[in-house]
C-alpha positions in Angstrom: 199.9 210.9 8.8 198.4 214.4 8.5 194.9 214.6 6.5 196.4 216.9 4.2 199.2 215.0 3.7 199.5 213.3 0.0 200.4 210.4 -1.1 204.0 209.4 -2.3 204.2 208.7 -6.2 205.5 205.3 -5.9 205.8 203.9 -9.4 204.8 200.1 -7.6 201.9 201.0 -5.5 200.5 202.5 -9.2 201.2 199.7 -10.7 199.6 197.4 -8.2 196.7 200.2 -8.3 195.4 199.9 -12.4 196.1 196.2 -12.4 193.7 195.8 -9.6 191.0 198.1 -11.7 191.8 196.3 -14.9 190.7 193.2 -12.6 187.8 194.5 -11.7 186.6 196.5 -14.6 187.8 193.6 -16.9 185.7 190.6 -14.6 183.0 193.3 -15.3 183.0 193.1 -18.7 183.6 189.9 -19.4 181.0 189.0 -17.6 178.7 190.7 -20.1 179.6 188.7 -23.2 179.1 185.6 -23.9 182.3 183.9 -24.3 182.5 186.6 -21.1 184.9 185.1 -17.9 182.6 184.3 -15.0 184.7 184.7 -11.9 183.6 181.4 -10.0 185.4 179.7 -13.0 188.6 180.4 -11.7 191.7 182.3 -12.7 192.0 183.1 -16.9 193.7 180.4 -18.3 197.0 181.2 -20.4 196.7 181.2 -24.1 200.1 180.0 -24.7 199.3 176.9 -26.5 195.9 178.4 -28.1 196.0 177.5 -31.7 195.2 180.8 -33.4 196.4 184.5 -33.7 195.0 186.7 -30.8 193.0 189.1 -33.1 190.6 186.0 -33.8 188.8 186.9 -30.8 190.2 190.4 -28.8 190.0 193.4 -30.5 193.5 195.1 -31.5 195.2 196.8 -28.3 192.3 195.5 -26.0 192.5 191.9 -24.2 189.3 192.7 -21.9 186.6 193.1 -25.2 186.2 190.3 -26.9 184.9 191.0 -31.2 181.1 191.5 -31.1 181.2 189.1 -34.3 183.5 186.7 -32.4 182.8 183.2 -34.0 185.3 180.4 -33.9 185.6 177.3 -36.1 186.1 174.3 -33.1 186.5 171.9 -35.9 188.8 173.4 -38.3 191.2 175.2 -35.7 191.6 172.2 -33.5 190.4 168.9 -35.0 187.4 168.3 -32.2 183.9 169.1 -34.0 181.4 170.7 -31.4 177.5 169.1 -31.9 174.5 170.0 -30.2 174.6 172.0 -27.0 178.2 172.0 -26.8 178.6 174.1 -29.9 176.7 177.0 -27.6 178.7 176.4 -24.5 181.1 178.9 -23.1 184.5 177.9 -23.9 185.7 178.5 -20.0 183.2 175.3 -19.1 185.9 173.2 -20.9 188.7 174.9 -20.8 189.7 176.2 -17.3 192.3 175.6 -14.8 191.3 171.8 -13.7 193.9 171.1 -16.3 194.3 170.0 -19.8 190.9 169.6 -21.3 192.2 166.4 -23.1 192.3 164.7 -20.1 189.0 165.1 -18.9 187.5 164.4 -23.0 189.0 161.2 -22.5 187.1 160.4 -19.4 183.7 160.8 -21.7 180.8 162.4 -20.3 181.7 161.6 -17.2 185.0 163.9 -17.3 182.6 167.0 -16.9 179.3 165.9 -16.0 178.3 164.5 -12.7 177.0 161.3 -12.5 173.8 162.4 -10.8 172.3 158.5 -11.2 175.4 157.2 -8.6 176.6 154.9 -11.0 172.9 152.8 -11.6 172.7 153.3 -15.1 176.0 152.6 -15.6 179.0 154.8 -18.1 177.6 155.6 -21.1 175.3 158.5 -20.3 174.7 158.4 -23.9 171.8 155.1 -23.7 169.4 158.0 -22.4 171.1 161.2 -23.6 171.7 163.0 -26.0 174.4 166.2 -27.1 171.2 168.0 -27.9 169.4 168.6 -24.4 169.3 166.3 -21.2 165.6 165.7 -21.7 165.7 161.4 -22.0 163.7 160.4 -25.1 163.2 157.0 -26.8 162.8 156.0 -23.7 159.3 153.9 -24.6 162.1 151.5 -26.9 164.9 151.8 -24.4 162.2 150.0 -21.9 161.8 147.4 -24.2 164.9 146.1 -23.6 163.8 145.8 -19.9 161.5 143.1 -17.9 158.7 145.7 -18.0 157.8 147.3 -21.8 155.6 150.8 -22.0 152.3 149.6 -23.9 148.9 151.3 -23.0 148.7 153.5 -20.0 152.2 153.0 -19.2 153.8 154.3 -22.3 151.8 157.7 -21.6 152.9 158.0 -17.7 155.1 160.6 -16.3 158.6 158.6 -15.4 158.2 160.2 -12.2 155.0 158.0 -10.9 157.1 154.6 -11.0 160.4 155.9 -10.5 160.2 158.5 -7.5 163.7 159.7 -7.0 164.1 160.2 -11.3 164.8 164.2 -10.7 167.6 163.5 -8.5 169.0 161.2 -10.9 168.1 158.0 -8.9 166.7 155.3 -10.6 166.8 152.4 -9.4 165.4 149.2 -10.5 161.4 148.6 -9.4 159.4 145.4 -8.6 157.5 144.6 -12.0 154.5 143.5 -10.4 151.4 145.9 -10.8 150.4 145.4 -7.2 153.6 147.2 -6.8 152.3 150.3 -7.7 148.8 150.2 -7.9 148.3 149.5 -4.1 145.6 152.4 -3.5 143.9 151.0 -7.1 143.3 148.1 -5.3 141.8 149.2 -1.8 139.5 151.1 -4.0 138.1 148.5 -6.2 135.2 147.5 -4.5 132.9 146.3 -7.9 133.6 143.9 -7.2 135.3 144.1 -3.7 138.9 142.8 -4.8 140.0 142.6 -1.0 137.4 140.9 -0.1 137.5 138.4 -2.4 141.4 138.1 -1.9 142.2 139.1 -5.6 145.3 141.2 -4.4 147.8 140.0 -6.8 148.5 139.2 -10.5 146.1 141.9 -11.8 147.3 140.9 -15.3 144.6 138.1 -15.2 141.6 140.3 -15.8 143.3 143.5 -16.6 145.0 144.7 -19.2 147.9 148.2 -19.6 144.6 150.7 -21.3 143.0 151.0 -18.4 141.3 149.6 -15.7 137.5 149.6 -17.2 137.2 146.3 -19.1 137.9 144.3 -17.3 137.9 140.5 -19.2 138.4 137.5 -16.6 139.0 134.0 -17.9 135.8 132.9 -16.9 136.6 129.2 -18.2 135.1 127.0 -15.6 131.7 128.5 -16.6 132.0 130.2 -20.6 130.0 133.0 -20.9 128.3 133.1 -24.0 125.2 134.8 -25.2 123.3 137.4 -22.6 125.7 136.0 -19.9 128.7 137.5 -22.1 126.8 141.6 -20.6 125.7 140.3 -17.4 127.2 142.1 -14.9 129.0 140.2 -12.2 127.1 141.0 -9.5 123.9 139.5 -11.2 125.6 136.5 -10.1 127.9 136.8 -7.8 125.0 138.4 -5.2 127.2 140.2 -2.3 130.3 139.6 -3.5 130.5 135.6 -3.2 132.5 134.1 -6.0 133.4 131.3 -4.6 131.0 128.0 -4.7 128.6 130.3 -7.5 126.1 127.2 -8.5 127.1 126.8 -12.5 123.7 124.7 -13.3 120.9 127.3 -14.6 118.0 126.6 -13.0 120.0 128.1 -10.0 120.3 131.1 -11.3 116.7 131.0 -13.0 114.4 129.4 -11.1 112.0 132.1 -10.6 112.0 132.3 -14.4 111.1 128.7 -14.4 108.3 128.6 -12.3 106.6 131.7 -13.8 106.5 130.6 -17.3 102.8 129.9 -17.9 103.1 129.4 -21.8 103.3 126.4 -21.2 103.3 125.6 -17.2 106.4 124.1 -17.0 105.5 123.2 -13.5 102.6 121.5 -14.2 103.9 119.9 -17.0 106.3 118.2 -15.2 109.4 119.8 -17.3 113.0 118.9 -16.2 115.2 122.0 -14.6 117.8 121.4 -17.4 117.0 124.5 -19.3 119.2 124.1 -21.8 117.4 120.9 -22.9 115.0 123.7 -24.6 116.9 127.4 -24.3 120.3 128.8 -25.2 122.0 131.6 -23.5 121.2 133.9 -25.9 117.8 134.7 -24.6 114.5 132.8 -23.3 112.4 133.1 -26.2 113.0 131.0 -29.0 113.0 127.6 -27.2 114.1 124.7 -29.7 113.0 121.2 -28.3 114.3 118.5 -29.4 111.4 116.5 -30.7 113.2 113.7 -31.6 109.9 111.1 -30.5 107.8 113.1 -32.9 109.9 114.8 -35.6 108.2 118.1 -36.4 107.7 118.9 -40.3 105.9 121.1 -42.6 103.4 122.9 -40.3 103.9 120.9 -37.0 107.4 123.1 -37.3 105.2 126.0 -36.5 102.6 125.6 -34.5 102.4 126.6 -31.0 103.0 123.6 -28.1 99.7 123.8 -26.6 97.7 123.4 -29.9 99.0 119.6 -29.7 99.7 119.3 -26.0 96.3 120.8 -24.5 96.0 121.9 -20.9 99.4 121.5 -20.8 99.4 117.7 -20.8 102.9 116.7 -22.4 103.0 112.7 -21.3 101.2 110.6 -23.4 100.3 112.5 -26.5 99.3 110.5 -29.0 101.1 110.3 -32.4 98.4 109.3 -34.6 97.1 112.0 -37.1 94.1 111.1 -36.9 93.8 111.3 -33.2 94.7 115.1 -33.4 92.5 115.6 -36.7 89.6 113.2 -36.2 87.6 116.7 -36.6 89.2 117.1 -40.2 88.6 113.3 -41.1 85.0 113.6 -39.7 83.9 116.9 -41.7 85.9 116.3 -44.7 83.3 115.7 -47.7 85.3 116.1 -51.1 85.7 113.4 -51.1 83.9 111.8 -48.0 85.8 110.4 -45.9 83.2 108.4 -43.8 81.6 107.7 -46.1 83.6 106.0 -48.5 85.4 104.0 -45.8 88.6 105.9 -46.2 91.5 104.5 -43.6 92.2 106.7 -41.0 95.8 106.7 -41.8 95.9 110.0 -43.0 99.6 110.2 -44.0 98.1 107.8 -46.9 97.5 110.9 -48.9 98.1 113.8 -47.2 101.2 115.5 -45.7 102.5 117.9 -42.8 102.2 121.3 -45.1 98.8 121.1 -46.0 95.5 119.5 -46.0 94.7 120.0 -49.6 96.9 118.7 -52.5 96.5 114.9 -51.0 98.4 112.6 -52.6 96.5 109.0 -53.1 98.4 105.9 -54.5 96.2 104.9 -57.1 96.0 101.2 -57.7 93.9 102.2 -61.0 96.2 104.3 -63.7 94.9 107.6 -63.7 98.1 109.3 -65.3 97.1 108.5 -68.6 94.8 110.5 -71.2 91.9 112.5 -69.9 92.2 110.4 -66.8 95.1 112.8 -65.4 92.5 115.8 -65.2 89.4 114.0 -63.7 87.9 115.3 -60.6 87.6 112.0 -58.1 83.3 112.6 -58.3 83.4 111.8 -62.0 84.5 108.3 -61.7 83.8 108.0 -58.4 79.8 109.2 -58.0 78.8 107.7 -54.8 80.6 107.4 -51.8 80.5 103.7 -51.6 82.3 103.4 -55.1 85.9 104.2 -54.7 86.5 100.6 -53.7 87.3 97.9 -56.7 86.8 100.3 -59.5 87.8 99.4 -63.3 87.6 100.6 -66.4 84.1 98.3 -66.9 82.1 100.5 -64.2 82.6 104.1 -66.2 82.5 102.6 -70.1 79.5 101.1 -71.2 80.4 98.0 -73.2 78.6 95.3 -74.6 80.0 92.3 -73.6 79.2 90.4 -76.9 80.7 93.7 -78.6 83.5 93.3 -76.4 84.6 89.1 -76.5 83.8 89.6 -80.6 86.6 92.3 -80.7 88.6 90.9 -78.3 88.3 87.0 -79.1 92.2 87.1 -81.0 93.4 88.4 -77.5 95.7 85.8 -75.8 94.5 85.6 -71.5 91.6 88.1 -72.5 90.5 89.0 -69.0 88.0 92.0 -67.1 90.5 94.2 -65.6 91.6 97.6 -65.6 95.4 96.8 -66.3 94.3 94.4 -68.8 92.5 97.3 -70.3 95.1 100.1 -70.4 97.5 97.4 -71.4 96.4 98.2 -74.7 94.2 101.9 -74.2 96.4 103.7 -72.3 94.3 106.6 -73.2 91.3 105.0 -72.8 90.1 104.8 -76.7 88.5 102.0 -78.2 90.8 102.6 -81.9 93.9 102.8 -80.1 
């Protein structure tokens, strides 16, 4: 054919011509709008059994532009209500040519979306999804319902770090054992050295889901109370031996027990059972149990080596006196000595105090003026304070004394006889 030579005006070829622009400049268009066709979709699928007049969505003599207000009521026109992001969805992603959309609806999710998890998780795509977004939430309760619940740590974790394939939909079931996962936590626990000491399994037993700081072992063969309760481990477990650790304290403490100086416990021949003496709650404080010599008043007090001198603990005597022979020696109000006082000195006195001595008097003092006497008024000398009566302080006549007392039945000379009938010591009473 000539270059000049023009085409023949065959009504077909035109035909065939504008219906292959319209193709084109209608794929074009649609493609802009967003109910738009997208050519990898397929072929337009026929309206024919579309339940609604054609001027609901095309503008009048135009099947390529769609309304700019296009809006469609799923629900009302054909029974099915659209919720979350299928409302937004572009009609062609349901209905296209695969065939009628009814048949795929009745399939579930699974009649357009692909079951990424390879059937693991099972049908209903909606225990983890929702019509909202593909984002799994809730998933802290769903786990519940699992062998291994989200609390601490866990709950906060990316699903990622345990289940590895997640973003290509495979999730497979795990071991639920933390060694499982926390292999390279292991190898690097080395305070204490958890290899070496063969503590590679059930971390539950000191550890807890918060974290791995804490750390609170069942330490029930030896119960750690008192200082031993912040006491590092290594204090006592020296170089990472915790097997055969000696559980008695003077194995742990015996440098503490021969230092102490106050008092020598060397010298004084103590036993090594510290806790005869000490608690766990610190050294000082040491509570002996005196139970040969019960401690009182101001014995309670008073330091060890004021009773047990130069550290001499055997064979202390538990006579007062032989502690406070000074005191019986120097005391002269009354005088001791002197008088021929016993050496018995819890006679009158007790453990608070030296003064306030209580005597039992033989001779009723708690009568009359006699209450308030001073001892030196009745007694004047130190040799009188044996077999005193009433006679040796009041001046009676004798004859005085038989001629008022001669109607007296057993009239004797004694100081009960006496008070029987004074009790406050007055000759009209």
């Amino acid at each position: 054919m000539a270059p000049t030579e023009r085409l023949p005006r065959n009504p077909l070829l035109l035909a065939l011509a504008s219906l292959m622009l319209f193709a084109c400049v209608g794929g074009q268009l649609f493609q802009s709008e967003p109910q738009g066709w997208w050519a990898e979709r397929g072929p337009v699928v026929p309206h024919e059994t579309f339940p609604a007049s054609c001027d609901l969505c095309h503008e009048p003599g135009d099947w390529v532009t769609l309304k700019p207000d296009f809006e469609f009521d799923h629900e009302k026109e054909t029974g099915v209500a659209l919720e979350g992001a299928h409302e937004g969805a572009q009609c062609l992603r349901c209905h296209n040519d695969r065939g009628p959309v009814a048949d795929f609806a009745a399939l579930g999710c699974a009649g357009c979306h692909e079951d990424v998890h390879e059937g693991l998780q099972g049908k209903r795509c909606d225990t983890c999804h929702d019509q909202q977004k593909w984002r799994v939430t809730g998933m802290i309760a769903e786990h519940a319902r699992t062998r291994f619940p989200l609390v601490g740590a866990h709950a906060a974790t990316a699903c990622r770090r345990c289940h590895e394939g997640i973003e290509a939909g495979i999730l497979a079931p795990l071991d639920v054992e933390c060694i499982s996962c926390h292999q390279a936590d292991l190898a690097r626990a080395a305070s204490p050295n958890h290899v070496a000491n063969g503590w590679t399994e059930s971390c539950d037993r000191c550890h807890i889901p918060t974290g791995w700081n804490g750390a609170a072992f069942n330490h029930n063969t030896f119960p750690l109370t008192g200082q031993h309760r912040v006491t590092n481990c290594a204090e006592c477990h020296v170089n990472n031996v915790y097997a055969g650790t000696p559980r008695d304290c003077v194995e742990c403490h015996r440098q503490e027990y021969l230092g102490t100086t106050d008092p020598n416990h060397i010298a004084s021949g103590f036993p090594e059972d510290c806790a005869q003496c000490h608690t766990t709650s610190g050294w000082d404080g040491a509570f002996f149990n005196h139970s040969t010599y019960p401690l009182t008043g101001r014995h309670a007090t008073a330091d060890c080596a004021q009773c047990h001198a130069n550290n001499v603990y055997s064979g202390t005597p538990r006579d007062c006196v032989e502690c406070h022979r000074q005191e019986y020696l120097s005391t002269n109000d009354p005088p001791h000595v002197s008088s021929g006082f016993p050496e018995t000195c819890q006679q009158c006195h007790n453990t608070s105090s030296w003064g306030d001595a209580n005597f039992d008097h033989t001779f009723p003092i708690n009568s009359g003026d006699h209450r308030n006497f001073d001892c030196m008024e009745c007694h004047q000398t130190p040799s009188n304070y044996l077999n005193v009566s009433c006679i040796h302080c009041h001046d009676h006549r004798q004859s005085r004394m038989d001629d008022k007392h001669s109607d007296v039945n057993n009239y004797t000379w004694s100081s009960p006889a006496c008070i029987s009938c004074h009790p406050d010591g007055r000759a009209d009473d």
